[in-house]
N, C-alpha and C positions, 0 to 999 in steps of 0.2 A: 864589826867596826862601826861606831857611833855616824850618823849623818848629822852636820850640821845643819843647821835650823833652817838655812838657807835650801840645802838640798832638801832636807824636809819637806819644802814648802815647792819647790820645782820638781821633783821627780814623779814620774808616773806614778798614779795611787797603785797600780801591781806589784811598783817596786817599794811601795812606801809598808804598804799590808799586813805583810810578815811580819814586822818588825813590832807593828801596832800591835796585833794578834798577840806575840809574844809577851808581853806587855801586860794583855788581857785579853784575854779569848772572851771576848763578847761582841756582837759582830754589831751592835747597835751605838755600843761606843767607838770602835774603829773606823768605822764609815762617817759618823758624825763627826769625827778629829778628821776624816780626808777632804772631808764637804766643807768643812771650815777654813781650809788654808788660802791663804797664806796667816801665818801666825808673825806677828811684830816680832817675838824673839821668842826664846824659852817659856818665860815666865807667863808669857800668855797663853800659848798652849799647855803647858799645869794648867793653868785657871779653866781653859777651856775642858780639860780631862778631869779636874775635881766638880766642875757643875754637869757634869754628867750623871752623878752620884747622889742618892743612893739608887745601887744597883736591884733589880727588881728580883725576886725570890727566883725566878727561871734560869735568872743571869746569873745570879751566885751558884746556882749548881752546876750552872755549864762551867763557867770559871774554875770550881775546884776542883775540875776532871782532868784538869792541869797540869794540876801542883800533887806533886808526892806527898807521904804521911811525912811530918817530923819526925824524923832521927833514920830517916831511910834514905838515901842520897840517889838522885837522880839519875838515870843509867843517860846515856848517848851525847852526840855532840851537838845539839842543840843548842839554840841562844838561851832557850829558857830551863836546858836542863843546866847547863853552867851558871848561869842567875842564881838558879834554885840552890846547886852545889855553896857554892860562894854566900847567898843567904842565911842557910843552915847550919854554917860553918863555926857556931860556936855548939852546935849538937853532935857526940863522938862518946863515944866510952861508953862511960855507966849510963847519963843521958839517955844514950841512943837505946839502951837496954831495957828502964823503966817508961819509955815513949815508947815503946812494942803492946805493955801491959797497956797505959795510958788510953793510948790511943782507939785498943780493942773497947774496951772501957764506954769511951766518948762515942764509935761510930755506934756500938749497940743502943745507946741512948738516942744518936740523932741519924742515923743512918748515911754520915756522910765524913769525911776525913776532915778532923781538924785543921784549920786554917787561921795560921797569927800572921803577922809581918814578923818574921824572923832574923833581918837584918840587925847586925850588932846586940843582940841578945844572948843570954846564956841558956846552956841548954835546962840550968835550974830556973830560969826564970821562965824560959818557956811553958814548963811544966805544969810552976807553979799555976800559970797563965790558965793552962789548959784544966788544972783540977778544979778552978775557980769560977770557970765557966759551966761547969758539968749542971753548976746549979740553974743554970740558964731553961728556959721552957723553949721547944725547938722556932717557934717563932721568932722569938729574940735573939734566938744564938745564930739564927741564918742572916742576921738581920749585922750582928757582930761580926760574921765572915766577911760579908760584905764590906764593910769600915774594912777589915784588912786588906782585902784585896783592892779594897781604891785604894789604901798605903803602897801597896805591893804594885801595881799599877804604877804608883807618882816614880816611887825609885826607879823601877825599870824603865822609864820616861825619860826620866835622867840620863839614863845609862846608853836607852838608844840616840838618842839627841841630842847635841852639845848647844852649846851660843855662837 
């Protein structure tokens, strides 16, 4: 259940943590968003969780320790295994079939699971996404995770916090 901005901004940082974590498991942007509060509304805490950004190459690997491959849906009841599910949610069928090979694919090149913003996307444009980047040298492509998971970050932001 989402906290208003209001509770957000009052509730013990124990109680607030989780929610942050989920969000993004990086423990230097969750602390930095608790130490900040009170936030004037929404829009400012976004601002205050996109200048957090870019995330530093340690952070991006702990963050995608996360997030499941695309086109594998998230197992338990979690906040962020339901995000992830609901995220992914145009990934299914054949998708999810050619994101098996895909995906083997990409971790052999960078040794780590691809990572897009998957929200409102198709599971072909995912793909597409995915084949596009292969050409990436692994500097840059950890560096492109990153861009997604502050995306994947703001939405989940969203979702935990209302106005």
């Amino acid at each position: 259940m989402p906290l208003t901005i209001r509770e957000f901004n009052e509730a013990p940082a124990q109680d607030v943590r989780p929610a942050l974590t989920a969000c993004l498991d990086v423990p230097r942007w969750v602390e930095t968003l608790l130490a900040r509060r009170p936030y004037a509304d929404l829009a400012a805490l976004l601002a205050a969780a996109g200048a957090l950004t870019p995330l530093r190459p340690e952070e991006v690997r702990r963050a995608m320790a996360a997030h499941p491959r695309i086109g594998e849906k998230a197992d338990g009841k979690s906040t962020e295994a339901g995000w992830s599910r609901s995220e992914q949610s145009g990934v299914d069928g054949d998708a999810a079939r050619e994101f098996a090979v895909a995906n083997a694919e990409y971790e052999a090149r960078f040794g780590h699971v691809f990572l897009v913003c998957a929200s409102g996307r198709s599971g072909a444009e995912l793909l597409e996404n995915l084949r596009s980047r292969l050409s990436n040298d692994p500097e840059k492509e950890l560096e492109v995770a990153g861009q997604e998971l502050a995306e994947i970050a703001a939405l989940r932001l969203e979702k935990a916090v209302t106005a």
